[in-house]
N, C-alpha and C positions, 0 to 999 in steps of 0.2 A: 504493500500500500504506500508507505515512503517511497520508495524509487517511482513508483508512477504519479505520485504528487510532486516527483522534486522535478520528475521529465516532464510536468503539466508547467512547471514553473516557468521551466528554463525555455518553453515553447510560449509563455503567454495566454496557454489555453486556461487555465484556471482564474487565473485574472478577468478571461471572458465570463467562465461560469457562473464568478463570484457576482459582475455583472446582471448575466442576464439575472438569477436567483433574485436581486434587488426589483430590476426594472417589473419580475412577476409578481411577486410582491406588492409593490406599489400600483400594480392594475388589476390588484384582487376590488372584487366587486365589495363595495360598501352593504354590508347586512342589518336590515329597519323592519321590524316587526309591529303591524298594527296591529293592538288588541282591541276589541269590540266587547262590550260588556251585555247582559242578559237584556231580553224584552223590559221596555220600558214605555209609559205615556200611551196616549189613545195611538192609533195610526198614522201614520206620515209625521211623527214625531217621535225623536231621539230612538231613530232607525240604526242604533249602532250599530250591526252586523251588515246591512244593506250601504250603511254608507262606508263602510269601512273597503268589501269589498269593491265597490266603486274605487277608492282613491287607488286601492291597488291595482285594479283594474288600468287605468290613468296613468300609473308608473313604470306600465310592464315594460315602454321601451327606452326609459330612462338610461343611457351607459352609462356603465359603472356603479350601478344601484339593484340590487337584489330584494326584493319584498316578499316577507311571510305575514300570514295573516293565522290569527286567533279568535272566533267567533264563542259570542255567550260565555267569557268570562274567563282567567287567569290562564295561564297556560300549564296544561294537565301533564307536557313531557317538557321537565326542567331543563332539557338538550335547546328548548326554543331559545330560549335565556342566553344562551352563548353566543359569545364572538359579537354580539350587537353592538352597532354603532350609532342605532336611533331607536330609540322606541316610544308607539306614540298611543296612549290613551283614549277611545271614544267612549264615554262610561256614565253608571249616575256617581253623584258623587256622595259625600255624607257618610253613614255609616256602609251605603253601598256599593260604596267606592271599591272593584277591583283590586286596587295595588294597595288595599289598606287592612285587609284581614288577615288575621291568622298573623303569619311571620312574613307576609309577603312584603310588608314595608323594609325590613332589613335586606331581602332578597333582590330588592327592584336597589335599594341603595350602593349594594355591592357592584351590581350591574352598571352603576351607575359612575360609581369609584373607578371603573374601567376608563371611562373618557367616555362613555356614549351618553349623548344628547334625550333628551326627554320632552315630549310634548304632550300637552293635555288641551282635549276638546271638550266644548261646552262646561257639560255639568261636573266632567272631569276637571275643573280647577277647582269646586270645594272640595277641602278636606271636614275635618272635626277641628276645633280648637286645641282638644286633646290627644286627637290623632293624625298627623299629617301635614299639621298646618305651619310648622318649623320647619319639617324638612322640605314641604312644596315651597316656601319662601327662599329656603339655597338651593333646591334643586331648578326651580324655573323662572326666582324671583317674584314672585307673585302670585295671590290665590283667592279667594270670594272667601269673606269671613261675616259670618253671621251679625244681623244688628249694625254691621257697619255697611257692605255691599249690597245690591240690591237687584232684581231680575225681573224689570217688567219688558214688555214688549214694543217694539216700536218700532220707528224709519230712522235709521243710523243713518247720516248723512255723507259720507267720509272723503269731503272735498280737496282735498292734497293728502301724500304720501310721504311718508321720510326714503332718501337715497339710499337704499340695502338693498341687498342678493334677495332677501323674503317678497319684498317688493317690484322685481322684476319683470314686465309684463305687464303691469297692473295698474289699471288708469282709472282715478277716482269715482267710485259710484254710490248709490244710496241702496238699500233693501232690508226691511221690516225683517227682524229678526227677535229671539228673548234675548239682546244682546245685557250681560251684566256689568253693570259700573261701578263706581268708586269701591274697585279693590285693594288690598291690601296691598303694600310693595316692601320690597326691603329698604332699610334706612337708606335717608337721598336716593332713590332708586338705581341706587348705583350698579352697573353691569347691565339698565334695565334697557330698552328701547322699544317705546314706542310704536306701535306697527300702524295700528288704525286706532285713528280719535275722532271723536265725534259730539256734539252738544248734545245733549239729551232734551227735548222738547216737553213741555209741564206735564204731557198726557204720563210722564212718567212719575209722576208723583202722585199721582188722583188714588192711590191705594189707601190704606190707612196704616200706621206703624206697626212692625212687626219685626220679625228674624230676616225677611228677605226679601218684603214690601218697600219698608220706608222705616226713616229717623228722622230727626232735628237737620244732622249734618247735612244729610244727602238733600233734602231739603234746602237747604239756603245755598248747598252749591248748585243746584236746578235755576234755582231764583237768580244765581249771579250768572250763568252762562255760562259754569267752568268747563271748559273743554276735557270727557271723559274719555281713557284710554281701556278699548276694547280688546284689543291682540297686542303681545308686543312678545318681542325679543331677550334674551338674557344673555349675557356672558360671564359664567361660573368660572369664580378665583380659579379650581382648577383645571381649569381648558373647555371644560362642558359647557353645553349649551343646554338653553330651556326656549320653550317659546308655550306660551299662554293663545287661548282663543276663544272665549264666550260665544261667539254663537252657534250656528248650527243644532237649532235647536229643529227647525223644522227640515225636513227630507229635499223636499223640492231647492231650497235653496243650494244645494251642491247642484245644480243645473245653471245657476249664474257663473259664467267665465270667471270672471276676475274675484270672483268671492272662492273658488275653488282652485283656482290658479294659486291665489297668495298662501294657501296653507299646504297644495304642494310643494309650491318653492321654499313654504318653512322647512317641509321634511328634508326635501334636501338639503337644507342650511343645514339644519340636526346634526346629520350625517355626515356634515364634513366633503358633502357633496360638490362641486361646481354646478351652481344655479345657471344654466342657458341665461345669455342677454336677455331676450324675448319671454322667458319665464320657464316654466313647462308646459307645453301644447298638448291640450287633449280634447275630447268628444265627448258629451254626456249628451243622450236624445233623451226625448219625453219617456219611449219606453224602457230605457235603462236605469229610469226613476223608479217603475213600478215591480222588479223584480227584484228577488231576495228580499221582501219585505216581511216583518217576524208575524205570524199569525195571531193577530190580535183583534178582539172580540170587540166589537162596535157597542160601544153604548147606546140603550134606547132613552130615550127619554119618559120620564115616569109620567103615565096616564094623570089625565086633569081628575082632581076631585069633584066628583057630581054634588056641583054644592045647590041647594033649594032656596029661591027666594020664598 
């Protein structure tokens, strides 16, 4: 074995090898697993497993990007877990939160400890106060905290964009969403940015006080005009990435371009991806909406009472 390493030497060929070995290496595919969490809400709302397979769907010709997908909740072969360089959240959140039972918060941490990036959709930014709600503030900078945040629905406005990889492709629009505002951020939001901000209009405050309605606070910044940050970006002290996204509450809305363009290009950010100039280009029709949707029982509406004058 020595003398055919030392004749690799003295020929240059191993210096090639050591080469190519780097250059393959460096063209291994990025690995991003979306997990989709259990049926939730009436219909055509918080379709995790429907929309999850969409995005992947959306990224299958992404180079240098490999996507697995996880339907209806944590991943059952720990092997998924591996080697990831993004893993992205569609879930409810609170005590139902996927990556919050059991031991799975130290599990997703360690995964995390590796250098891969994290992102959480919608209802996946609350945690618990008591559970989750520290480590989602280092792990993606920011999270929906009860009595302080709030979640009604409305026309997000979002008339300019900040210059980032996330934002590429993507040219200002408006669309009614349960987008959630004045979330929690780390001190100075530092590491944070911004992706999409918006003014919330009063019809968001016509609720009355509660855990997820309304406060005092959220109230007088409605009243002042403060501009609320809906998605935004993170860069973790160490090297990781987070990226936050409130909405996508409703199905239909992954059929607007630019609302489904900017959270692909988050994954790839995630990932350590190179985001295309132009974004990532993809297709959703009206029928690609209505498949793999979770079998969920229509509510009727409870008969009038036969009341007697």
């Amino acid at each position: 074995m020595s003398r055919l390493l030392s004749r690799l030497l003295h020929s240059g060929r191993a210096l090639s090898l050591v080469v190519f070995g780097v250059t393959a290496l460096a063209a291994a595919d990025r690995k991003v697993l979306l997990v989709a969490g259990p049926p939730s809400h009436p219909p055509g709302m918080h379709e995790h497993n429907a929309g999850v397979i969409l995005l992947q769907k959306c990224l299958a010709g992404v180079p240098g990007l490999k996507t697995d997908i996880v339907l209806g909740g944590w991943p059952a072969d720990p092997a998924k877990l591996e080697g990831l360089d993004a893993v992205i959240f569609y879930c409810d959140g609170q005590q139902k939160h996927v990556a919050l039972q059991d031991d799975r918060k130290a599990v997703l941490g360690r995964v995390l400890a590796k250098g891969a990036g994290l992102g959480l959709l919608h209802y996946a930014v609350e945690p618990t106060l008591e559970n989750g709600h520290q480590e989602f503030l280092g792990w993606v900078g920011g999270a929906f905290e009860i009595h302080w945040s709030v979640n009604p629905h409305w026309d997000a406005e979002f008339k300019s964009l900040p210059v980032h990889p996330i934002t590429r492709g993507v040219k200002p629009f408006t669309i009614r969403d349960e987008w959630y505002f004045n979330m929690r951020f780390v001190p100075d939001r530092k590491g944070v940015t911004p992706i999409l901000v918006a003014v919330p209009d009063a019809s968001t405050t016509s609720r009355p006080d509660g855990h997820h309605s309304g406060n005092p606070h959220v109230r007088a910044a409605v009243a002042r005009g403060d501009p609320q940050t809906v998605a935004w970006a993170f860069e973790r002290p160490d090297g990781g990435r987070g990226f936050g996204f409130t909405g996508a509450h409703y199905h239909q809305n992954w059929g607007h371009e630019y609302f489904r363009r900017l959270v692909l290009n988050a994954i790839l950010w995630l990932a350590k991806v190179e985001v295309p100039a132009d974004g990532v280009q993809s297709t959703i029709t009206a029928a690609d909406l209505l498949v793999n949707l979770d079998p969920k029982p229509v509510k009727k509406a409870a008969p009038k009472a036969d009341v007697k004058k």
